[in-house]
C-alpha positions in Angstrom: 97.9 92.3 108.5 95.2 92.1 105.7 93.7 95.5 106.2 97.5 97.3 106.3 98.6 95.3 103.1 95.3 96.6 101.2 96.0 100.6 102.5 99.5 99.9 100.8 98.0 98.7 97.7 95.8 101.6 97.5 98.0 104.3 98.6 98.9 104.6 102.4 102.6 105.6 102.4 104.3 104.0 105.3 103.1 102.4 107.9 102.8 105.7 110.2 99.8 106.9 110.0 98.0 103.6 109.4 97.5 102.7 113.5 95.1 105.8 113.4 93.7 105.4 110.4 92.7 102.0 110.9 91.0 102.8 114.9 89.2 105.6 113.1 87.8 103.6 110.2 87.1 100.8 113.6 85.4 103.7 115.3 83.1 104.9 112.3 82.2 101.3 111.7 81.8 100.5 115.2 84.1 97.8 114.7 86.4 96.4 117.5 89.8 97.1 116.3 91.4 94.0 117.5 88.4 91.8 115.9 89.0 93.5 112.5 86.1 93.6 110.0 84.1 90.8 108.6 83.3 90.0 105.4 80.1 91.7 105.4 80.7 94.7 107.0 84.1 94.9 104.4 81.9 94.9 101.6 80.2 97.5 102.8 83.0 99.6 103.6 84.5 99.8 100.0 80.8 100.1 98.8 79.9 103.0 100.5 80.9 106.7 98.6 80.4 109.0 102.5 83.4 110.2 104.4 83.2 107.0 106.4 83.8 104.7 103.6 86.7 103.5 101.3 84.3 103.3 98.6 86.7 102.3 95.0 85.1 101.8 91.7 84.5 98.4 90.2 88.4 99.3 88.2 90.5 100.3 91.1 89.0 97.1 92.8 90.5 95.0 90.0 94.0 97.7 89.8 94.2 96.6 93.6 93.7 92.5 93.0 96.0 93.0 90.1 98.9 94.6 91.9 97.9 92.1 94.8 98.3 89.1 92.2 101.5 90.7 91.1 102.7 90.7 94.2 102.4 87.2 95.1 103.5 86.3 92.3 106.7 87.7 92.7 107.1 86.5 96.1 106.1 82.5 94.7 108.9 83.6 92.5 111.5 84.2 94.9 110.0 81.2 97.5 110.8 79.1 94.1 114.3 80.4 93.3 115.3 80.0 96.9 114.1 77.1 97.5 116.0 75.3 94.6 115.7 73.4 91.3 112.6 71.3 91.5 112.2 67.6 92.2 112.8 65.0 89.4 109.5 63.1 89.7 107.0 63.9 87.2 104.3 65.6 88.5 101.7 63.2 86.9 103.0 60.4 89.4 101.6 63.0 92.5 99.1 64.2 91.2 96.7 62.3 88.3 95.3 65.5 87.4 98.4 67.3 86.3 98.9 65.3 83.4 95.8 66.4 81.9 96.1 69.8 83.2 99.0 70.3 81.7 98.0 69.2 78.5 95.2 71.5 78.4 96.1 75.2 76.9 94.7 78.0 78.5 92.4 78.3 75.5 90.5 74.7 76.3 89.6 75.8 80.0 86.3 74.5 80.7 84.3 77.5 81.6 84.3 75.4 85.6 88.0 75.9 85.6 88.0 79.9 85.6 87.4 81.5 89.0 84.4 83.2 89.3 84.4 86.9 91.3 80.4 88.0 92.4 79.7 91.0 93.4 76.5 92.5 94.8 75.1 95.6 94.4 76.9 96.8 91.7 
């Protein structure tokens, strides 16, 4: 669950008092707890600094995608390690982009090849 996995990131201990949590928050949004929350309405959530929202600064928004990144990592990690030592055909031969990829540092990235992150109202 999306919303219980960023509570974690940003503090929730356990998984206890989340249920509640999460019908309030439904409840003050007037947001059908087994719908979740769009996009939209999200935004607005973490945007807004009253009781009723989750409102985080532009810094503890990137703390949270950072330990969310380091998360994932870790777990592509372990899905690697488990899953054995990889195949023996060069990856240029599956994919013609690889080659060139690969021979591309990170500091020759064509400014199309970063990922962009918008954000209104900020």
């Amino acid at each position: 669950d999306e919303m219980l996995r960023f509570s974690q990131l940003n503090g929730l201990d356990g998984e206890e008092e989340y249920p509640q949590e999460y019908r309030e928050l439904c409840k003050d949004w007037k947001m059908a707890p087994s719908k979740g929350f769009d996009l939209a309405t999200w935004k607005d959530v973490l945007d807004d600094e009253s009781p009723k929202g989750l409102y985080l600064e532009d810094h503890e928004l990137r703390q949270t995608l950072d330990r969310l990144i380091g998360q994932w990592g870790e777990s592509l990690a372990q899905q690697n390690k488990d899953s054995g030592p990889p195949e023996t055909a060069d990856e240029s031969e599956k994919n013609p982009r690889a080659e060139k990829e690969a021979r591309r540092s990170p500091d020759t990235r064509s400014e199309e090849d970063l990922p962009r992150v918008k954000r209104s109202g900020r």
